[in-house]
C-alpha positions as CSV (number, residue, x, y, z in Angstrom):
1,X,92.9,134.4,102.4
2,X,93.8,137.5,100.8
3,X,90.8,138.2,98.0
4,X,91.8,138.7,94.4
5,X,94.9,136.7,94.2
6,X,94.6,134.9,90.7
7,X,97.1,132.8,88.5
8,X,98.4,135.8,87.1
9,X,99.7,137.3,90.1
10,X,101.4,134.3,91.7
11,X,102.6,133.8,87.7
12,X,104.0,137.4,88.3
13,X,105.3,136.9,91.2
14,X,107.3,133.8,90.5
15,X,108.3,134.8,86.9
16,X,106.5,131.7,84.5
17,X,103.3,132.1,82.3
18,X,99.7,131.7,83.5
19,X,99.3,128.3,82.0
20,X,102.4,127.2,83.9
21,X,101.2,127.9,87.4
22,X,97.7,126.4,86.8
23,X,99.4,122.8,85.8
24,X,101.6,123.0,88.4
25,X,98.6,123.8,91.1
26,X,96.6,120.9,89.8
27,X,99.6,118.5,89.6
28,X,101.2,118.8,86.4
29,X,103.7,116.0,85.8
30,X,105.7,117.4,83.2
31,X,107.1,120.5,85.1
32,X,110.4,120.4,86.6
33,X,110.2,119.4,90.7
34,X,112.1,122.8,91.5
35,X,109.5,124.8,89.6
36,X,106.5,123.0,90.8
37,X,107.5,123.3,94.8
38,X,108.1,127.5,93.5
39,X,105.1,128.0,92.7
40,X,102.9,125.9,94.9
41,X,104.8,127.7,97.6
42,X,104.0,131.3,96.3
43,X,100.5,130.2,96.0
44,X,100.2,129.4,99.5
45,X,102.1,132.4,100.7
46,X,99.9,134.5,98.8
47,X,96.7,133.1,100.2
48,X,95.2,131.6,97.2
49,X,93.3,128.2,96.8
50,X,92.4,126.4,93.6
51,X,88.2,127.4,93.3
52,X,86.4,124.6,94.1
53,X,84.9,122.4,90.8
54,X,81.2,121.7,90.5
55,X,81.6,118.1,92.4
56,X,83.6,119.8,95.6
57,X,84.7,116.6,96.5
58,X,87.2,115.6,93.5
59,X,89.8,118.2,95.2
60,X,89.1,117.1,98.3
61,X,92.1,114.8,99.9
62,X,91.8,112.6,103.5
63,X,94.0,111.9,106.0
64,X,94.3,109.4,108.4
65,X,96.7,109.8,111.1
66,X,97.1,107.7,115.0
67,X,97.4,110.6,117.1
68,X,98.1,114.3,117.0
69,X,99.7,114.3,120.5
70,X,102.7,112.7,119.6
71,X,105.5,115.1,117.6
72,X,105.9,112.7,115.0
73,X,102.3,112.1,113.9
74,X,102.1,116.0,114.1
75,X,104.7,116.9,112.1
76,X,103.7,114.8,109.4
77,X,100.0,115.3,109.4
78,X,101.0,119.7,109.7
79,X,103.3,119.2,106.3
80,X,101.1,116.8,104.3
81,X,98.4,119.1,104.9
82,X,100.2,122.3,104.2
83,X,101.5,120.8,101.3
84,X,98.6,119.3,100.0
85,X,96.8,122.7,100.4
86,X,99.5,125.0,98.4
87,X,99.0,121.8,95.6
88,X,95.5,123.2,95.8
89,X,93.4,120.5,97.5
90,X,91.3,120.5,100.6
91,X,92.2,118.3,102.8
92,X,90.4,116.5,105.6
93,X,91.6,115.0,108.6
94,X,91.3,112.0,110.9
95,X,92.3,110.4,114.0
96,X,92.5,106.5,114.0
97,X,93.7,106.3,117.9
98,X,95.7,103.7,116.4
99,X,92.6,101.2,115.9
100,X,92.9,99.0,112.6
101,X,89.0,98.7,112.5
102,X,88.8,102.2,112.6
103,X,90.7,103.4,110.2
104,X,89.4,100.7,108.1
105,X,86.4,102.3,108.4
106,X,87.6,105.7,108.0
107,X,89.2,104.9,104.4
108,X,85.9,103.4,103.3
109,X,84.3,106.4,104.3
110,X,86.4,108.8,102.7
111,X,86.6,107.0,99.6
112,X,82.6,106.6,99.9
113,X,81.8,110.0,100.1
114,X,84.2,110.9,96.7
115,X,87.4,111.8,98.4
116,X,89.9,112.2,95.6
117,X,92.8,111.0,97.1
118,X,93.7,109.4,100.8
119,X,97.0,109.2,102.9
120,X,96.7,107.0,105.9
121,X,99.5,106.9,108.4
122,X,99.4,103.6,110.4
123,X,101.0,101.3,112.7
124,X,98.9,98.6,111.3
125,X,98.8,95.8,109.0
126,X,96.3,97.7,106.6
127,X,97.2,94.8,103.0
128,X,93.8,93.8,103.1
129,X,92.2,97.1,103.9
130,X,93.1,98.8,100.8
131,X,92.6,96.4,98.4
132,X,88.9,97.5,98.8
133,X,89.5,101.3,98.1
134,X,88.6,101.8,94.7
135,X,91.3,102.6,92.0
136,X,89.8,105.8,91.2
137,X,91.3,106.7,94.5
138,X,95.1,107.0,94.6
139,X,96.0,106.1,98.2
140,X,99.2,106.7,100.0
141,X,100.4,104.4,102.8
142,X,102.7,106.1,105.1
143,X,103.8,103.1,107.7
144,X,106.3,101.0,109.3
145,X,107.1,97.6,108.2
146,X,104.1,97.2,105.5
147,X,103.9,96.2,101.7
148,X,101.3,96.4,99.2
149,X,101.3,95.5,95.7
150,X,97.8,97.5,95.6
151,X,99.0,100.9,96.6
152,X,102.2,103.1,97.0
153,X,103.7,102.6,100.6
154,X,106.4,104.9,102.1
155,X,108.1,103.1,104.7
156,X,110.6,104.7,107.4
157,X,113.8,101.7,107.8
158,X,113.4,101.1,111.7
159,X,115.8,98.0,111.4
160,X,118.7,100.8,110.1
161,X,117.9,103.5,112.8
162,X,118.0,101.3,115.6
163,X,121.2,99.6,114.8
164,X,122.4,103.2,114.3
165,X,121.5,103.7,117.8
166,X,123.1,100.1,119.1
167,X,126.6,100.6,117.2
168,X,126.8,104.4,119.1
169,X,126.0,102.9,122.2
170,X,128.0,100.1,121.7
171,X,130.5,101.9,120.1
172,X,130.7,104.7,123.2
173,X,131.8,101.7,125.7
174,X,128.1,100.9,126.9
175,X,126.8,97.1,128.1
176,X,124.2,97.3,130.0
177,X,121.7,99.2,127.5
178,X,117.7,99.5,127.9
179,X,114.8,99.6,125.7
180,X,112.3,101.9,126.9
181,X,108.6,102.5,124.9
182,X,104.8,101.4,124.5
183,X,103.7,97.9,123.1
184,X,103.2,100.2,120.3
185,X,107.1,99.7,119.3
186,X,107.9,96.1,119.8
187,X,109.1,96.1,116.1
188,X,111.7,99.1,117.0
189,X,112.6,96.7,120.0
190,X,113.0,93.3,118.7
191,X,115.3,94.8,116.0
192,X,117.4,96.9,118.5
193,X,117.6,93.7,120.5
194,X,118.9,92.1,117.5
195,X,121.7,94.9,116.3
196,X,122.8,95.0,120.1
197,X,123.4,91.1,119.5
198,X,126.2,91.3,117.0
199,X,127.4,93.3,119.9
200,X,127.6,90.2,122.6
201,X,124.2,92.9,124.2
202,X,121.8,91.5,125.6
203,X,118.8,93.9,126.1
204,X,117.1,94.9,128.7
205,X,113.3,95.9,128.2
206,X,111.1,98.0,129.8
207,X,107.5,98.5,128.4
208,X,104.3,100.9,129.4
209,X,100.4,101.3,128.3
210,X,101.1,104.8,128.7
211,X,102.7,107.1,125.9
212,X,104.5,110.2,125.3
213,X,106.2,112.0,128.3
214,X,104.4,109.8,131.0
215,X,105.6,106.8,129.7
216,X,109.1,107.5,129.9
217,X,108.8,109.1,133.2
218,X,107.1,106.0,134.6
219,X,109.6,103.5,132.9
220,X,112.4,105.6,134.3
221,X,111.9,105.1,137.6
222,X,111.4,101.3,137.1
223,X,115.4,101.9,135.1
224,X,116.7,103.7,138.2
225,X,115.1,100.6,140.3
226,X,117.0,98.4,138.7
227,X,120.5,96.1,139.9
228,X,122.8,96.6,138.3
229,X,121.2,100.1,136.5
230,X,121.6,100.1,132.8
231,X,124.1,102.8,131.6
232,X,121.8,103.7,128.6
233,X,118.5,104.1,127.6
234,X,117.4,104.0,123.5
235,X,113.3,105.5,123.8
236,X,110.9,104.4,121.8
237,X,110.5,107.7,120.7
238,X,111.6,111.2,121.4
239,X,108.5,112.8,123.6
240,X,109.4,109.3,125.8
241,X,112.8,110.3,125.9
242,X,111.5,113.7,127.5
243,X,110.2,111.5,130.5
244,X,113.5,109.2,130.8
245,X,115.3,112.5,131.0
246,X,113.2,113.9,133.9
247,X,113.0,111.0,135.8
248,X,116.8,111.2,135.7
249,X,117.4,114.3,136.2
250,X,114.7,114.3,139.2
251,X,116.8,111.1,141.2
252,X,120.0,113.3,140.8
253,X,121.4,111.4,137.8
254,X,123.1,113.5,135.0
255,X,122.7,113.1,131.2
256,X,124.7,111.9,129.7
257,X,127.7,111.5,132.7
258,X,125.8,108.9,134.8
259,X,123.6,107.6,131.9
260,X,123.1,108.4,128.4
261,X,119.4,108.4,126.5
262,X,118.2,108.5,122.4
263,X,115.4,109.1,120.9
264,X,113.4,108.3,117.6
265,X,112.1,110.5,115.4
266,X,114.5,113.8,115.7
267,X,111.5,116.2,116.6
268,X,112.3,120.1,116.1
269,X,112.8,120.3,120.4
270,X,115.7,118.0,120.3
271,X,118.2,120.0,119.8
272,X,116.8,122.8,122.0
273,X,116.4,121.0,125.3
274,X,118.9,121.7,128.2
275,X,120.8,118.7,127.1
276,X,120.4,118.3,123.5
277,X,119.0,114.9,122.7
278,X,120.3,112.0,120.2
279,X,117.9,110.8,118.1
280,X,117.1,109.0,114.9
281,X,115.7,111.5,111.9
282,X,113.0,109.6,110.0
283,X,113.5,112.8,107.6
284,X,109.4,113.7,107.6
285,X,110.0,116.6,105.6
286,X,111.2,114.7,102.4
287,X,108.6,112.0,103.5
288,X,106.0,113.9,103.4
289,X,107.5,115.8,100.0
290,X,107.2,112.4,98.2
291,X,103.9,111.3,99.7
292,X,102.4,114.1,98.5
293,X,104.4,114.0,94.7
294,X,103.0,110.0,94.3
295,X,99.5,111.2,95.2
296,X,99.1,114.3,93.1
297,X,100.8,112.6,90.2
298,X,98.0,109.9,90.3
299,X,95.4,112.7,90.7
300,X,96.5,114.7,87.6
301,X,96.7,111.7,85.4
302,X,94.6,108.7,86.2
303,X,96.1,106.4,83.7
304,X,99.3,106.7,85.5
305,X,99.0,102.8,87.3
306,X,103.0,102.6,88.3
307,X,102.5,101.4,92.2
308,X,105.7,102.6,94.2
309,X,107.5,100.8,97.5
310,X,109.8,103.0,98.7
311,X,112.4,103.3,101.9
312,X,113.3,106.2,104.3
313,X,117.1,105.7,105.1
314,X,116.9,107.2,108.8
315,X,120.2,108.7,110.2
316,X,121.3,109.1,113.4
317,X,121.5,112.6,114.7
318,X,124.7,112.9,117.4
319,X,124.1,115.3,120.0
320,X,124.6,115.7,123.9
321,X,122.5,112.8,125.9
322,X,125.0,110.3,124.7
323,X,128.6,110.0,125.9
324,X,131.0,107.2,126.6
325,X,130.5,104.7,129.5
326,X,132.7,104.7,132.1
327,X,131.7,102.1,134.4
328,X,133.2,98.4,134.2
């Protein structure tokens, strides 16, 4: 951090008043979205933080994410807490390894120990969970399939993105069309299963315990095992379709001639790889933009009750790994 910065100089900087930039750093809910994001955004590219109040632990936000292996989860844990930090909070963070009981756990303990505010990304059924936070503590829910009438929930649509993914299959010519992914994304399965349906597709499945790269590599051998091989492969998500593709690529087979392969998720390396891959964007940076806007909004004004369910249209980015089936 750069010492000396103060609210005047990031008020010079950006052009507004004093007054201005402190109600925006500490979640002001009368200042325009476009000015708030300004100067937040100076703030942080100028090094300064918010000093710390008497009780440390009323700026202090956690969060609660599965992993930090996978590109999703580390995308949007990196941007909540970057933007979380130029809002001027602290932020702590936590890994769940995808257990309900811990991260049960976890939210009691962050709320116990005067966290201000909590954003818990989960896989899991968590309705229960939070009704036990107290309401002093605003609390995000970041998850798929979930709905509270206790807290605000940001949901990604998985049922839209996969029947993206099964009308551009579908729609190139393919019929014999593969799930691969981790019990982790059964939900993502059963509802590609049931786009690929209106399609007179049936799907084929393949499932792993392992995740990431190694999972896809391991259920694309099983793929190129298989009689009659599918012509196309929808992963669970991207850093499985990274495995698919080397498995492929390794037994000779070329992407997307001989088989085509999509992702979930649209990480930053999709469109770099050797073939660029198709995947779904989940959009994390305006997800994690309104995740952070309902929590600070709650933390600058407590009597502000309005509880908020709201639904990521994913879209389907087009790219190289999918191309049109040839085979009859």
């Amino acid at each position: 951090m750069r010492k000396g910065v103060t609210l005047r100089d990031i008020a010079r900087e950006v052009g507004v008043n004093t007054p201005t930039v402190s109600k925006a750093l500490r979640g002001g809910s009368d200042l325009s979205a476009e000015t708030v994001n300004r100067i937040r955004e100076t703030a942080a590219r100028m090094g300064y933080r918010v000093r710390e109040r008497k009780n440390a632990a009323v700026r202090t936000v956690g969060i609660i994410c599965p992993e930090l292996m996978g590109s999703y989860y580390a995308r949007v844990a990196t941007q909540l807490y970057e933007k979380l930090r130029a809002a001027g909070y602290e932020v702590k963070l936590a890994v769940s390894d995808f257990d309900q009981t811990r991260e049960e756990a976890l939210l009691m303990n962050f709320a116990g120990k005067g966290a201000a505010g909590l954003v818990c990304v989960t896989e899991n059924d968590l309705a229960q969970a939070v009704t036990r936070i107290p309401r002093s503590v605003p609390t995000v829910v970041i998850a798929a399939n979930f709905t509270s009438a206790e807290r605000d929930v940001i949901c990604v649509d998985e049922n839209i993105g996969m029947r993206a993914v099964a009308d551009h299959l579908a729609g190139l010519g393919h019929t014999r069309i593969a799930y691969a992914g981790s019990p982790y994304g059964e939900t993502r399965r059963r509802y590609l299963a049931e786009a690929l349906a209106s399609h007179s597709i049936t799907l084929d499945a393949y499932v792993s315990e392992k995740r990431h790269g190694a999972c896809g590599y391991e259920l694309g051998q099983r793929i190129l095992a298989a009689v009659p091989r599918p012509t196309a492969v929808a992963a669970e998500y991207d850093d499985i379709a990274l495995g698919l593709m080397r498995a492929f690529s390794e037994a000779g087979l070329r992407v997307p001639e001989d088989i085509s392969v999509t992702g979930f998720d649209d990480a930053d390396f999709c469109r770099y790889l050797p073939v660029s891959l198709t995947s779904v964007n989940s959009h994390v940076p305006a997800l994690c933009t309104l995740a952070v806007d309902m929590l600070t909004r709650k933390l600058a004004d407590p009597a502000y009750r309005v509880v908020q369910s709201t639904y990521i249209k994913p879209t389907l980015s087009v790219r190289e790994s999918t191309g049109k089936c040839f085979e009859t």
